[in-house]
N, C-alpha and C positions, 0 to 999 in steps of 0.2 A: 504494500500500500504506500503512495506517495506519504512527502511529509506534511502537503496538502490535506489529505484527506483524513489523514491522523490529527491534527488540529482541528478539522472540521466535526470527525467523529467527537473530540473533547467536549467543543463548544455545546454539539447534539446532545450529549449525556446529563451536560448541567444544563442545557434546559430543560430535558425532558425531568431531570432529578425535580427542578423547579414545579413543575408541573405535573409531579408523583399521581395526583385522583385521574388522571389521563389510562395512565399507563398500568392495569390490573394484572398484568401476566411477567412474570420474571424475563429477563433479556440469556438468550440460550445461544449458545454456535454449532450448529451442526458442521461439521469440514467446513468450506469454506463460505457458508451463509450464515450470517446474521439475523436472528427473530427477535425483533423488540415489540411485546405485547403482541404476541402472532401465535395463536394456541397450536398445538400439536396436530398434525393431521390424521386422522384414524388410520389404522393399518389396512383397513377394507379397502381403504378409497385410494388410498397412494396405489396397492394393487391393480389398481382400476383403472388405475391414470397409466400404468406401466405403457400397458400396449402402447398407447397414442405415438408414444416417444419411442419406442422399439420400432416402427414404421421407418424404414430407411430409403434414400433415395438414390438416384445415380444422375450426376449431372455433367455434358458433355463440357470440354474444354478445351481442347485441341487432337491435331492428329498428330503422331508422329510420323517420321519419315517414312518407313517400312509401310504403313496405312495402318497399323494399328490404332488406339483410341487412348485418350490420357482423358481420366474420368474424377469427379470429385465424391467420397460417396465415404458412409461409419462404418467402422467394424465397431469401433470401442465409443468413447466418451465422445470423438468432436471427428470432424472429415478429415482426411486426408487423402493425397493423389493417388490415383490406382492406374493400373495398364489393363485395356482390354484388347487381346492379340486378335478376336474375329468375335462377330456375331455369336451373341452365348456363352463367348470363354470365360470363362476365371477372371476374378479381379482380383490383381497382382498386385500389391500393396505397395508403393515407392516413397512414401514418405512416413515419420515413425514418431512423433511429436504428442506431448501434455496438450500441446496448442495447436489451433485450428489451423490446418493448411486448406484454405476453399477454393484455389484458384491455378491454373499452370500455363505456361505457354512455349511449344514447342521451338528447339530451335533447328533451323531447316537443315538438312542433310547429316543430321548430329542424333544419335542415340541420348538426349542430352532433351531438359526446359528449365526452365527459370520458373520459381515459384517469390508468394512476398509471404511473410511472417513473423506474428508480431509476438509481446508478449503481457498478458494478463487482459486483452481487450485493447491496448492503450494507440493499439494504431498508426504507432512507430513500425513500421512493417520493413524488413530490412529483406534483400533479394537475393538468392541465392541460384548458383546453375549447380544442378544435380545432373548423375549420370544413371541409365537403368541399371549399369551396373553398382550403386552403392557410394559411386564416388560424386563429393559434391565441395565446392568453391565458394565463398563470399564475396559476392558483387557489388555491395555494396557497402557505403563507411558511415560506423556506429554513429547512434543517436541523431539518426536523421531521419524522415520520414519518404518513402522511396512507393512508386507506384507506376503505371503502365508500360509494362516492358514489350516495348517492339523489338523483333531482329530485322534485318537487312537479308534481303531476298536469299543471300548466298549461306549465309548463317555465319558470317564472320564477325559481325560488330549486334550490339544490343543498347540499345537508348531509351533513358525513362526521365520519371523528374522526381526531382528530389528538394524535399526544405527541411529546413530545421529548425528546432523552440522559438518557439514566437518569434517568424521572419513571416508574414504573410508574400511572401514570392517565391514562386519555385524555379528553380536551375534546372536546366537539361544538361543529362549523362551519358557521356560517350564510353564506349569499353571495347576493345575486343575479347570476343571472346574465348581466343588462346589465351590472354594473359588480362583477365579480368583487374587487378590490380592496378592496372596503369589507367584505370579509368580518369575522365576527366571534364571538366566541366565545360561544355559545348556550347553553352549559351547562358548568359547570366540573364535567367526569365524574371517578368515582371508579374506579380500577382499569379492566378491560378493557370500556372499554363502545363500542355501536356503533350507528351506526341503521338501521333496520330500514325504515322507510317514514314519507311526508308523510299526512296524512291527507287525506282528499278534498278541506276547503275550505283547504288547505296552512296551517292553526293550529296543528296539532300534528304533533311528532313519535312515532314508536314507537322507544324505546332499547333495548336488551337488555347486560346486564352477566353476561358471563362469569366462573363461579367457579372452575369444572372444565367436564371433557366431559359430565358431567352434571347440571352444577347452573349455572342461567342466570334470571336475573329480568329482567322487562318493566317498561315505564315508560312513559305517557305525558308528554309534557313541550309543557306549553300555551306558545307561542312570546310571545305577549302577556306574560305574567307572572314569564316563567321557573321556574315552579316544575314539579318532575315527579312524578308518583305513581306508584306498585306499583299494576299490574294482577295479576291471575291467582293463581296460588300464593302467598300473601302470608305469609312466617312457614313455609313448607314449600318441603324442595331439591326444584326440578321441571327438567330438561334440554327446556329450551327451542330451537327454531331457526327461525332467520328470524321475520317478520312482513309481515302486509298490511293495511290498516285493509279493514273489509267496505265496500261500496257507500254505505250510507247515513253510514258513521263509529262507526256507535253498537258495534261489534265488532271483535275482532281474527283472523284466519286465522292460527295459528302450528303448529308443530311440535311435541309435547307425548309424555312417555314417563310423563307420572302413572298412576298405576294398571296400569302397565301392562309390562315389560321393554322392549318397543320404541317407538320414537317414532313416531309419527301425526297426520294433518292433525286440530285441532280449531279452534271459535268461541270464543273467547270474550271474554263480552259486559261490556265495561268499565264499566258502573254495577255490577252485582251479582258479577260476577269469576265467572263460573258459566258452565262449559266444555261445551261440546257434539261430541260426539266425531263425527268423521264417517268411520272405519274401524273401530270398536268389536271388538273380538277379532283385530289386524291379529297376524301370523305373523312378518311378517318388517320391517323398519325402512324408514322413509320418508326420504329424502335431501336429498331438493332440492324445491322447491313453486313455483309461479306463479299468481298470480288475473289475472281477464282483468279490462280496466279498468271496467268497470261495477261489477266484485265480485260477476259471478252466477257464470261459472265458475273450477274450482280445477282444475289440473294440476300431480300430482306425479308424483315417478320413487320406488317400490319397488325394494328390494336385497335379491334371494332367491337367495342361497348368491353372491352375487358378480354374478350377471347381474341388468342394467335393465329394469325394468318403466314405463309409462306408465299413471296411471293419470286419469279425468275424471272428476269430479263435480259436480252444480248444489250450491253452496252453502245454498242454502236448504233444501232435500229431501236432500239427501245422497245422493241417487240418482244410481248409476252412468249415466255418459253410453259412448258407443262410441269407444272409445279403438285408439289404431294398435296394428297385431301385427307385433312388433320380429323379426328375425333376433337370436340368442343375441349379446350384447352388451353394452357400457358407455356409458351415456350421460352426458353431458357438458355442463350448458348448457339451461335450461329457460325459456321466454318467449313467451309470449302478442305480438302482433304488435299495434299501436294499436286497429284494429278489434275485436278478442278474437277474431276467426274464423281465425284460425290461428297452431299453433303453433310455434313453433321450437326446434329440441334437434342438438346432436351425439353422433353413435353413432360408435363402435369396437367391433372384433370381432377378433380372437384375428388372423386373417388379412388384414384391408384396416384402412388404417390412421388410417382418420376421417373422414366429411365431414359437413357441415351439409343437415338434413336441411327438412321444415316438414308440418306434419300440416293439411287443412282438417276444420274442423271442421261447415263446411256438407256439402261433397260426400266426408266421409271418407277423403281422396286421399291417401296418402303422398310427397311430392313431391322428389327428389333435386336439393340445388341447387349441389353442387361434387362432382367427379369428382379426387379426390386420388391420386396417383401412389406406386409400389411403389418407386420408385427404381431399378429394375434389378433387386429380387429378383426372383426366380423363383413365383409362388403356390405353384406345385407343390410347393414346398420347403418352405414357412410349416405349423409345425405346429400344430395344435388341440388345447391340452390335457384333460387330463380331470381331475373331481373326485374327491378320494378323503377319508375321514378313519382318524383312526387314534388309539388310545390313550393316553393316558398318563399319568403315574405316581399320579394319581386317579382314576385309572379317566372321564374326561373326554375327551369324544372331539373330536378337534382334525381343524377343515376344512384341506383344503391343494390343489393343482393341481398336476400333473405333467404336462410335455412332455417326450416319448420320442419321440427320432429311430429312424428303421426298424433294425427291428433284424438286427445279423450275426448268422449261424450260428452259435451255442459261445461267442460272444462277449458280457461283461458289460459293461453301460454305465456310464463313470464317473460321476459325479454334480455338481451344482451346486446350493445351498440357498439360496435368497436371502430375506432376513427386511427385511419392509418396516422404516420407521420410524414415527414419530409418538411413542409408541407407538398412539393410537389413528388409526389408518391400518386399511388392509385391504389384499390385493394382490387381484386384479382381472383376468380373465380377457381384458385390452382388448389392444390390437395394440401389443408393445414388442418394437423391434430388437435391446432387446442380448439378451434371454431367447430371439430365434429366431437371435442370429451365436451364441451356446451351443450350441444345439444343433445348428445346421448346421457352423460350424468348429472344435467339438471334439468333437462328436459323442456330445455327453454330455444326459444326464437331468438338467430344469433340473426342483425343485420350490420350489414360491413356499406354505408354509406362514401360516396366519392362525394363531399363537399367541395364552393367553389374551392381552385388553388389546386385541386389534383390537376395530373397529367392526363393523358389520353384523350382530350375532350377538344384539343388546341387552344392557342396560347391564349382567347380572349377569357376563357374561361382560367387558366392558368395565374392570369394577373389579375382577378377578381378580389380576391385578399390582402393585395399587398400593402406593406405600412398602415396605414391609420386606418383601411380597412378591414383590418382584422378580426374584429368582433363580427364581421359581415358573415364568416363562416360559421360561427356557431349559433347565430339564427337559424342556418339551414339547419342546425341538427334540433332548434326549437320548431322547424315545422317538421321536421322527422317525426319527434314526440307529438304533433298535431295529427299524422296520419296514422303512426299508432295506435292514438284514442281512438278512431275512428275505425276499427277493424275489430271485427266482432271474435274474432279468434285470439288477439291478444289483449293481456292485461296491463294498463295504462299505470295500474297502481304498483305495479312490479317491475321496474326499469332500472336498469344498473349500465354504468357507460364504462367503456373500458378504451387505453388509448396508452401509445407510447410516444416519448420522444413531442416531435408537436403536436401527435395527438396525447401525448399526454396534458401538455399543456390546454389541449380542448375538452379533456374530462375535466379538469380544473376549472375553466371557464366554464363548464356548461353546469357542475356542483351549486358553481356561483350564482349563477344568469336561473339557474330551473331547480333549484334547490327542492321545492315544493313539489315536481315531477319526476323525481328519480329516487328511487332506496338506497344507493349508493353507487360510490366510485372507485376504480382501479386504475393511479395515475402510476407508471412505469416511466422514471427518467423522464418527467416533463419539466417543463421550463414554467417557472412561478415565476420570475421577475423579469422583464423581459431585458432593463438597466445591466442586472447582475450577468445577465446570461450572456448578452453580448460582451462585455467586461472579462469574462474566467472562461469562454470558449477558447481553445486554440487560434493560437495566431494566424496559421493558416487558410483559417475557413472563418476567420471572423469579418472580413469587408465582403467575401460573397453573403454571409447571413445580411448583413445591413442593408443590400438589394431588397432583398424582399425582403425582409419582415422593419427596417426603419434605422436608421441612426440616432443610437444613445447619445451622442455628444452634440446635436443639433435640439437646442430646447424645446420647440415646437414638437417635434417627436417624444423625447422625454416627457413631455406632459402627455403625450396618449399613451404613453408604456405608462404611467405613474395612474394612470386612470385604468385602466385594460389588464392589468399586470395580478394573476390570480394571486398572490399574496396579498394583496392590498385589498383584495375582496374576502378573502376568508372569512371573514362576522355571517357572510351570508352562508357558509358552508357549514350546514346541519348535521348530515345525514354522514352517516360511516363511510370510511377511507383508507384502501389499502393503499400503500406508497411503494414501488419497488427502485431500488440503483445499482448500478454497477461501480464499485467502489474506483475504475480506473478509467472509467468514461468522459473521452477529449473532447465530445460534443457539446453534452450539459454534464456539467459539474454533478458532482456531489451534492456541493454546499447547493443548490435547487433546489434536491429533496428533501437535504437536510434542515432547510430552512420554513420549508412548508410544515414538514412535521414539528418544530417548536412550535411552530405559529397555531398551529393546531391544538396542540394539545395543549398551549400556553391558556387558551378559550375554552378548552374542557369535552374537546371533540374529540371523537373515537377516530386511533388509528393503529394502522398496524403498516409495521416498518421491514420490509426484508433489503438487507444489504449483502452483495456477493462480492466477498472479498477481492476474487478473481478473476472478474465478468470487468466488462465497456461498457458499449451502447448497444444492451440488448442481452442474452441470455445465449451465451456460443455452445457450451457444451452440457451433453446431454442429463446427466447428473444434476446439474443445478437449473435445467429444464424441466425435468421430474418436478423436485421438489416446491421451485416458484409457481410453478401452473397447477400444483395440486392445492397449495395454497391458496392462488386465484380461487378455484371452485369450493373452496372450506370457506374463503368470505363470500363466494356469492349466494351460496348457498344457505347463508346465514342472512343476507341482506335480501334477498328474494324471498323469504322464508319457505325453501326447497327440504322436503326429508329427505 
């Protein structure tokens, strides 16, 4: 634990000591979690919760050279990278870590990928090239924070960006990779910049500099000279994603929402910056993209209402190629194989909980290459949500999904709200345990609402919250609770919100704002002061938060955070409260949680406090996934009044 959080755990204690009638249950540690006032879970029901979390999944990454498959997927406590040698085989286990390894990326003509990995959560993720055979190098230099690693077509050099404690700007890293150690600093970047791709004769790179969610500039950066240029939009905000240089170099394949609300595959060609659209009137928002190595074909995944689309196109023509037809799904994971004849992606669906799948693009084959396990659920049990939208208080109609358990005679279902984070997030109709142990062991209606500020919907929808509109979002979730009342199958009196991260901070606000409509809340890592939260976020990622959500040090702003800011509302906050944090979390502090829960219990309100010693932003391994989410249903089930 930092020396941070150790301070802040002090400060926690003597207030909660202050505020002893709060706190009726002794403070206990199980391994590495924290219960303060947070009763014992019954042995039945932790049993019960088992399966959910024994449900494992397989998710695609890249291909190796050979055509094999580099997979993400548990044996034990948290993912690590696995080998799958064909369709069906064995997953050959390549990395051996306490800590999560989730992510890998091939390097070309090399037995050999580069993985990032961090330690306790904290998101310093430092990069490493491993070999299948066992043998593995460090790429990168300690105490710095290190992410998307490109190779260069040949697999001789690898380029990523890296920052360090509280510098919000990121450097681009050069290495080769015989002799990774003489890495070196390629480009002194400004702000959040990242690279995108090597260019065919590995001279150039593609950078991209992050402003917001929607405003993103390109760069090529000639390696010889070091100097880099604005391609594309030059002097206009365009929301950029990803890049691939085209076949010959003389273009770029990017992700583009100019002209247009949603983003879409375009060219464009770096002498003249003149874009060539290749989905022209697209409907719904393009995600994720892959060029096959030559740069004749493009495959992307479309997001329409929340389900994955595939889609092919020859680059040159823009003409649609024959693309696979998916079961209703989320896909995960997009990549062209060495050869470009086929492709690789992982799908989820509401009911089976992931595997790696690979498209041929000669014999149109859909090909299944890991058979991922339910853990002991039962399918029959797994429900299928449905889509519905609903109004609200502009007359704006807000997408959302409900899973409803079968229903009893006469009998009203309680309900469970869960509001993603980000805020530009979406929720996602994909296979998640804890939304089916809701519904199966409390027997409640879970709805997972896209309030304005999600993705998927494009960008006008996207900027609907931002800065001083903020509270604008958790209106929609007060006309959520309007449409609720109105449905004769659920119970209005029975409502519990659940939320992480900024949606933690909107189960806080909505505590506050519907006090009177909810039985209680489950705020996990949210943001109670919005002042503090920008202030103790990481350096890194602190001027992109102040895009969208407002600048603390601009007083106009400051007074809507000092107004909006759920700690300053807590007098209105009645009803029970569970609180969860990740003791090494660079996004929202500690002291967030930590300062909610005084504040709380300073006023004599019920909470319960889980801290994990060795968790971030979020719940990585599976152990202390068990235990927090069985948690969750021992308070909801208490605040729903569930037997």
């Amino acid at each position: 634990m930092t020396t941070r959080a150790l301070l802040l755990g002090a400060a926690l204690s003597f207030a909660c000591a202050a505020a002893a009638p709060a706190a009726d249950l002794p403070r206990r540690e199980v391994g590495q979690i924290v219960y303060d006032n947070v009763p014992e879970t019954p042995a039945a029901l932790q049993a019960a919760i088992a399966p959910y979390y024994n449900a494992r999944s397989a998710v695609f990454e890249d291909w190796l050279s050979d055509g094999s498959m580099l997979i993400a997927t548990r044996f034990g406590d948290v993912n690590q990278i696995h080998r799958v040698a064909a369709p069906g085989g064995a997953r050959t286990q390549l990395t051996f870590f306490a800590e999560p390894v989730n992510s890998a990326k091939a390097q070309p003509g090399a037995a050999r990928f580069v993985y990032p990995r961090d330690v306790g959560g904290a998101e310093y993720y430092q990069g490493y090239l491993r070999g299948l055979d066992g043998a593995e190098v460090a790429l990168t230099a300690p105490r710095t924070r290190n992410g998307g690693f490109v190779f260069s077509k040949d697999g001789q050099q690898v380029a990523w960006s890296q920052a360090t404690p509280g510098d919000p700007n990121y450097d681009i890293m050069l290495a080769d990779t015989a002799r990774p150690e003489g890495r070196r600093v390629a480009f002194e970047g400004t702000g959040a910049m990242s690279v995108e791709a090597f260019s065919p004769d590995g001279k150039s790179l593609l950078l991209s500099r992050s402003f917001s969610a929607t405003h993103t500039d390109l760069f090529v950066l000639d390696l010889a000279s070091g100097q880099a240029r604005q391609i594309g939009a030059v002097g206009r905000k365009v929301g950029y994603q990803g890049g691939a240089f085209t076949g010959d170099g003389a273009g770029v394949v990017t992700l583009s929402d100019e002209g247009s609300d949603f983003t879409r595959p375009v060219v464009i060609d770096i002498a003249t910056g003149k874009a060539r659209d290749l989905d022209p009137g697209a409907r719904w928002s393009t995600e994720a993209f892959d060029l096959s190595s030559d740069g004749k074909t493009l495959a992307y995944m479309v997001n329409e209402e929340g389900y994955s689309k595939i889609v092919l196109k020859d680059v040159a023509t823009g003409q649609a190629l024959a693309a696979p037809k998916l079961p209703p799904g989320v896909l995960t994971g997009l990549g062209f194989s060495p050869d470009g004849r086929k492709l690789g992606f992982s799908l989820s669906t509401s009911t089976s909980s992931g595997d790696a799948w690979s498209y041929g693009l000669d014999d149109q084959q859909l090909v299944r290459w890991t058979q991922s396990e339910l853990g002991g659920l039962d399918p029959a049990r797994l429900v299928e949500p449905t889509l519905f939208r609903f109004q609200t208080f502009d007359k704006r109609s807000i997408p959302a999904f409900i899973y409803r358990p079968p229903a009893k005679a006469g009998a009203k279902l309680p309900v469970v709200i869960q509001i993603h984070g980000g805020p530009e997030g979406q929720e996602l109709p994909s296979f998640n345990p804890r939304r089916q142990s809701w519904v199966n062991e409390l027997g409640a209606a879970v709805i997972i609402p896209n309030v304005r500020g999600s993705t998927g919907y494009g960008k006008t929808y996207l900027d609907l919250d931002n800065g001083a509109k903020r509270e604008d979002s958790v209106k929609d979730i007060g006309a959520l609770l309007d449409w609720v009342a109105a449905q004769p199958d659920l119970d209005a009196s029975r409502v519990a919100i659940v939320g992480q991260s900024y949606g933690g901070y909107m189960s806080l606000a909505v505590a506050a704002h519907y006090n009177d409509r909810i039985a209680g809340a489950i705020d996990l890592y949210g943001i109670s002061n919005w002042t503090t939260f920008l202030q103790n976020t990481e350096g890194y990622r602190r001027d992109l938060r102040r895009v969208e959500y407002g600048d603390e040090r601009d007083p106009k702003m400051r007074a809507v955070f000092d107004r909006i800011s759920p700690l300053n509302l807590s007098d209105r906050m009645k009803k029970p409260m569970m609180i969860y944090q990740g003791a090494n979390d660079p996004r929202v502090p500690q002291s967030e949680s930590e300062q909610m829960v005084a504040r709380l219990r300073a006023q004599g309100s019920e909470v319960w406090y889980v801290l994990a010693k060795d968790e971030g932003h979020g719940v990585s391994k599976k152990q202390s996934a068990e235990a927090v989410r069985a948690t969750e249903i021992v308070f909801l089930k208490k605040v729903l009044a569930v037997d």
